[in-house]
N, C-alpha and C positions, 0 to 999 in steps of 0.2 A: 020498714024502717032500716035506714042504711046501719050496718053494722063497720066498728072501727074497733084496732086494737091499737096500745097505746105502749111500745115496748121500755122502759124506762119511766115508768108510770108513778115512781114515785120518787123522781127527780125532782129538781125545780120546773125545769120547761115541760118535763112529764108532766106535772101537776097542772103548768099551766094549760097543755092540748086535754086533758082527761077533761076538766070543766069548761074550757072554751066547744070541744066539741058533744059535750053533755046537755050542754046548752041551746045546741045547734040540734037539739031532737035525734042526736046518732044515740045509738045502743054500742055503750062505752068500755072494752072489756079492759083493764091493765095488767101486765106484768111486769114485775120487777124483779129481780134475782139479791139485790142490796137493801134496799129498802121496802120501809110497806108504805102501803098504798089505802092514800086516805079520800075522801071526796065521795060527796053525794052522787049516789046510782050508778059509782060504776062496780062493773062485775070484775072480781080479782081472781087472776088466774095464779094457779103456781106451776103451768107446764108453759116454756117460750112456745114450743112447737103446737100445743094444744090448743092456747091462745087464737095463735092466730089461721087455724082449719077455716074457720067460718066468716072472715074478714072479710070486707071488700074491699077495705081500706086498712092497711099497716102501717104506723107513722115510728118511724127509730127516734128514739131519744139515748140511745147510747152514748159512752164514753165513744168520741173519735177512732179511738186505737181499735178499742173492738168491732167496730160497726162492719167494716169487709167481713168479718169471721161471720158476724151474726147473719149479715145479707147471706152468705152462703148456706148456714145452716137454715133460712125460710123460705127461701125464692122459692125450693120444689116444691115444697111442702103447701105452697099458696093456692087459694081456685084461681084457674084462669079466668083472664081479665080482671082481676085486682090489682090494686092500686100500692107501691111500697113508696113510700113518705120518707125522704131522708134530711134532717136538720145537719147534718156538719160543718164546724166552722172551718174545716181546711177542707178542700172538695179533692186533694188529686189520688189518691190511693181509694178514696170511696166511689169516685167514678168510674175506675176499672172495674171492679167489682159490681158495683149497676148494669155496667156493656155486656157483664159476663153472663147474667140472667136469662133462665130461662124466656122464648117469646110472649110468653103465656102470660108473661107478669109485665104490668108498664109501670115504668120507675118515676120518678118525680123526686129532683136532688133541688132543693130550696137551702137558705139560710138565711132564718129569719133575724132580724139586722134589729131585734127587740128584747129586753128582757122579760124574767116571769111576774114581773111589777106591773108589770102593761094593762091595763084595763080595758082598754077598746081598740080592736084593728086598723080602725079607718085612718087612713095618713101614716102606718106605719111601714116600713121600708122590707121588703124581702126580695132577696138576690135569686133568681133560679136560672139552673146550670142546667143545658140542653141533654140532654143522652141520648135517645133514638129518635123523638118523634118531639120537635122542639116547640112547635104548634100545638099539639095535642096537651103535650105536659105543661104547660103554661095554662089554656083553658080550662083545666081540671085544676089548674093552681089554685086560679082566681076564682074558680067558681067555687072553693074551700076555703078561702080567707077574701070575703067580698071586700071590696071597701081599703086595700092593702092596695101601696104603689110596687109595682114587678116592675125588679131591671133583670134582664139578662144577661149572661155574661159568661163565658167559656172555664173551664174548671182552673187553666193555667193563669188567667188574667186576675180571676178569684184570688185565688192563693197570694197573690202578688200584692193586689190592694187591698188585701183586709191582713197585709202584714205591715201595711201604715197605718189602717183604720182600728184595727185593734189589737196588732203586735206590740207596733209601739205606743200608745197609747198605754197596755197594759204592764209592759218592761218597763216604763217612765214610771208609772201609778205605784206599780210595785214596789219600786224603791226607794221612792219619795214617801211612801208611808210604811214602810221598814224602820227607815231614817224617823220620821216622826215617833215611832211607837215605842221607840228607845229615849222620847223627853221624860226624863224624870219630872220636868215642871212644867208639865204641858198647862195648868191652868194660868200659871203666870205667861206661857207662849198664848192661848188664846186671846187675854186681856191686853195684849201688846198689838197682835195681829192687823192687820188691814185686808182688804175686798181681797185681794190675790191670793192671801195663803189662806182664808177661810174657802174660798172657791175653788182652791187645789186641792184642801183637805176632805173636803167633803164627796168632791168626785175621785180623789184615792180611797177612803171609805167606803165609799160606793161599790167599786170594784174588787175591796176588798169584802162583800157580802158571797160574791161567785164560788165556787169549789175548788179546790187547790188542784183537783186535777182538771177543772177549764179552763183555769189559768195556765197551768203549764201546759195544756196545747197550745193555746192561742200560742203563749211564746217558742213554742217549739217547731212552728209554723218556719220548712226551711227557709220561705222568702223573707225572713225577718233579715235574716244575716245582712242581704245587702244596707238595707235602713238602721237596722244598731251600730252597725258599724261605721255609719255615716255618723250617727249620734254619737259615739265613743271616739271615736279619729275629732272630732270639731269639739268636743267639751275639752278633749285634750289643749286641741290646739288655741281655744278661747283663755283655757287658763295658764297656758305657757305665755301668751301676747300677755296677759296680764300681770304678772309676777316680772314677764321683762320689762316693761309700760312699755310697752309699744301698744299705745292708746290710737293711732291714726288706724292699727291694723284691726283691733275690736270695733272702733267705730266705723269702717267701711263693711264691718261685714253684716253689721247690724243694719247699714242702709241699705245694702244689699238686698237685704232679708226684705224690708219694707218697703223698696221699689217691687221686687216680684212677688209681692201678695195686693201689693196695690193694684194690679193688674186684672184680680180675680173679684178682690173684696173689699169693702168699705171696711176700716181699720176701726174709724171714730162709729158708726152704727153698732159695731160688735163692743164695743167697749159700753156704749149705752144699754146694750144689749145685759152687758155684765153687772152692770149698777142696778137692772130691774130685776134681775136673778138674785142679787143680795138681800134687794128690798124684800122682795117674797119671802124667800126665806126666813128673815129678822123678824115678821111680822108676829 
């Protein structure tokens, strides 16, 4: 029986690799240094380094910040030829740290593009970042999350576009239900509502279930700068055209917008798209 240790084990996505790989027939051991550590059969360790002696497989669920400290403190201590598992959602300080590894140990830098909600792998999205042997860690990816679509993707490019896919998406969510959280009469704002603000509210809710400190990495992801800033310079300048009515200059930039998404995507499918999302939901 393959053996796995599950560092962050009584995380959210800790929680979700202890039972996803519980289930998978692995012998499940967790450690957590913050939280305890709940879930059928697995073994809870209270030493990080004890933990993982007898691993084949090491899967980080760390805080981002910490995860180069912790790589440092296991790689030696690991048997050769195991496997260390790294989830972080910003990849470039965790991949020096990977390259720095003893040869003994092959690394395997994934970010799985899913939450701890997730009930079944298949059709779900995970990004993996090459580090030594780009073939090999990809094979051993897929053959640990069967049924998952693998993109590849270099650690710099990473960084870049999951600081559109979920910098800003989470800078936008965050503030948007900041702003919401302060309605004193949020039931008369619901009874007024329409499809938009119930479909915004619910996916800032949403986001707002995650850990205050996954949220401030995602946003602290330095590639956001370019994109917020784009977002902050253009609210600026939509509400200055606005207040001066220079209505010809708001309305070109809104064509704008929707000649270059028409390029990509059906505007009227996605909107239908949104109507059968509400329906569900109302049901």
């Amino acid at each position: 029986m393959k053996k796995i240790t599950v560092i962050g084990a009584g995380g959210q996505m800790g929680q979700w690799f202890t039972k996803y790989f519980a289930e998978k027939d692995f012998e499940v051991t967790g450690y957590d240094s913050e939280n305890k550590i709940t879930g059928k059969n697995i073994i809870s360790s209270d030493s990080l380094v004890g933990s993982i002696l007898k691993a084949d497989y090491v899967v980080l669920c760390t805080p981002t910040r910490r995860t180069p400290e912790i790589i440092r403190l296991i790689a030696k201590e690991m048997k050769r030829g195991t496997y260390l598992i790294e989830i972080s959602s910003e990849k470039s300080k965790v991949v020096s740290s990977l390259s720095k590894m003893p040869d003994k140990i092959n690394p395997i830098c994934i970010h799985p593009m899913f939450g701890p909600g997730t009930k079944i792998i298949k059709g779900q999205n995970i990004i993996s970042v090459p580090i030594k042997d780009a073939k090999k860690e990809l094979t051993v990816a897929k053959s640990l999350f069967e049924g998952a679509n693998f993109v590849t993707i270099d650690a710099a490019e990473h960084d870049k576009k999951i600081a559109v896919i979920l910098g800003l998406t989470h800078l936008m969510n965050l503030v948007f239900a900041n702003i919401i959280s302060k309605d004193e009469k949020m039931n008369l704002t619901e009874k007024m509502s329409g499809t938009t603000f119930r479909v915004q509210k619910i996916l800032a809710e949403s986001i707002m279930t995650e850990s205050p400190e996954l949220i401030e990495t995602i946003i602290a992801n330095p590639e956001i700068r370019r994109v917020a800033e784009e977002l902050w310079k253009d609210i600026g300048r939509l509400l200055t055209a606005v207040q001066e009515s220079k209505t010809e200059e708001v309305i070109t930039y809104i064509k704008e917008c929707q000649e270059r998404l028409a390029k990509h995507t059906d505007t009227n499918e996605s909107y239908k798209k949104l109507t059968k999302m509400v329906k569900s939901v109302e049901k």
